[in-house]
C-alpha positions as CSV (number, residue, x, y, z in Angstrom):
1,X,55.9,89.1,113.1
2,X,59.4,90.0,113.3
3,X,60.8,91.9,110.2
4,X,65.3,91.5,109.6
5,X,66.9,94.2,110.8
6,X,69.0,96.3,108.7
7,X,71.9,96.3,111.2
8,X,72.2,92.9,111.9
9,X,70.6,92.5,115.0
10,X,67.0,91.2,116.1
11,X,65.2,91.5,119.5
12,X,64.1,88.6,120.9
13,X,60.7,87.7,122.2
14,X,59.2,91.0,123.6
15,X,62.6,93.1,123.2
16,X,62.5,96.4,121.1
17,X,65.7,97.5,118.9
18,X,65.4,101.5,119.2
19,X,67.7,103.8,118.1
20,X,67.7,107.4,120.8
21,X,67.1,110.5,119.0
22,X,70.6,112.9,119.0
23,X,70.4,115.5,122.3
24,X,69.6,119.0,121.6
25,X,73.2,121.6,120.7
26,X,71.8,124.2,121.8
27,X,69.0,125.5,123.6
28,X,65.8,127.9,122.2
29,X,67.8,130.9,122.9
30,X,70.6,130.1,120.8
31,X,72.9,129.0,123.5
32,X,75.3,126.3,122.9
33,X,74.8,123.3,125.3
34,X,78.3,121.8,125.9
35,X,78.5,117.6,125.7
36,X,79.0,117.0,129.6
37,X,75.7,119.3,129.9
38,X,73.5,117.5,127.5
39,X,70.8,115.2,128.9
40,X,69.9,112.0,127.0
41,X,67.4,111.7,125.0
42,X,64.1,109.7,126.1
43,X,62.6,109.3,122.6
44,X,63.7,107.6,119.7
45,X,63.0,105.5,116.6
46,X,61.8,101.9,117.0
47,X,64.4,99.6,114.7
48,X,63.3,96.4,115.1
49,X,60.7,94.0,117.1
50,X,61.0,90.9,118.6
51,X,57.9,88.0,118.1
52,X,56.4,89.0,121.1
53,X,56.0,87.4,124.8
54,X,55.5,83.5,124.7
55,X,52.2,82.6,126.6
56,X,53.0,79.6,128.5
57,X,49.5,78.7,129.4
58,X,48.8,78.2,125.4
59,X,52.4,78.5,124.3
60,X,51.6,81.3,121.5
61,X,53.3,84.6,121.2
62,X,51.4,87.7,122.1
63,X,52.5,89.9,119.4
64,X,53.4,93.9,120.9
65,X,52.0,96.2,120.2
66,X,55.1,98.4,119.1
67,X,55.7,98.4,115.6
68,X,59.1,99.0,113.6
69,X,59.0,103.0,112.6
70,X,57.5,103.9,115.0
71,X,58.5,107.2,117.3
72,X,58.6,106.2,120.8
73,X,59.2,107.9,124.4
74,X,60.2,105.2,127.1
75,X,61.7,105.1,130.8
76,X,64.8,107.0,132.2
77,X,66.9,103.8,132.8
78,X,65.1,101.6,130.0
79,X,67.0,99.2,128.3
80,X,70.2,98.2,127.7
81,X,73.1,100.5,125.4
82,X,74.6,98.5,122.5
83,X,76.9,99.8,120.0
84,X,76.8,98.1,116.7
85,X,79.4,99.2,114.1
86,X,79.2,103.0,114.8
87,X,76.0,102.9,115.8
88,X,74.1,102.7,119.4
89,X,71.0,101.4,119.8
90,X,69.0,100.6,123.2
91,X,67.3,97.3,123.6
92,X,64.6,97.1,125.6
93,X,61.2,95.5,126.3
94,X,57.9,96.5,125.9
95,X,56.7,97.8,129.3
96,X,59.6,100.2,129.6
97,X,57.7,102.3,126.6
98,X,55.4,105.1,127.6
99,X,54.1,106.3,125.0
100,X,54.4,106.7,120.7
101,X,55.0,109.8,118.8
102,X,52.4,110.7,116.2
């Protein structure tokens, strides 16, 4: 089950709210990486859930698997930017996640 975001905005069906992790200043060595320089981030924070994927042969949801807290890694080109207040978040669905973070 879905739980109300804090922001304001909830995922639909199988959509994920995450919020990317901040990119790296500077590198192990100490050197400063400049901002056109810095590669995005492919991990972050799941936000909020959506209810999960209708099944239309039975017309339940299918809950994910995903859960709000949890530390994610997903696709290159996953989801879609959205900027909420000052915020940005990424929505995105389920399959574009690869892995979680222990």
């Amino acid at each position: 089950m879905a739980t109300k975001v804090r922001v304001g905005i909830k995922p639909l069906h199988d959509k994920i709210l995450v919020e990317r992790d901040e990119p790296e200043q500077t590198t192990a060595a100490g050197i400063i990486i400049p901002e056109s320089g810095k590669e995005r981030p492919k991990t972050g924070t799941v936000v909020a859930v959506g209810d999960g994927a209708l099944n239309t042969e039975t017309g339940e949801r299918i809950p994910l698997t995903i859960k709000e807290g949890q530390r994610v890694i997903f696709t290159s080109y996953a989801g879609t930017e959205v900027k909420f207040g000052d915020d940005e978040y990424l929505i995105m669905s389920e399959d574009d996640i690869l892995a979680t973070v222990d």
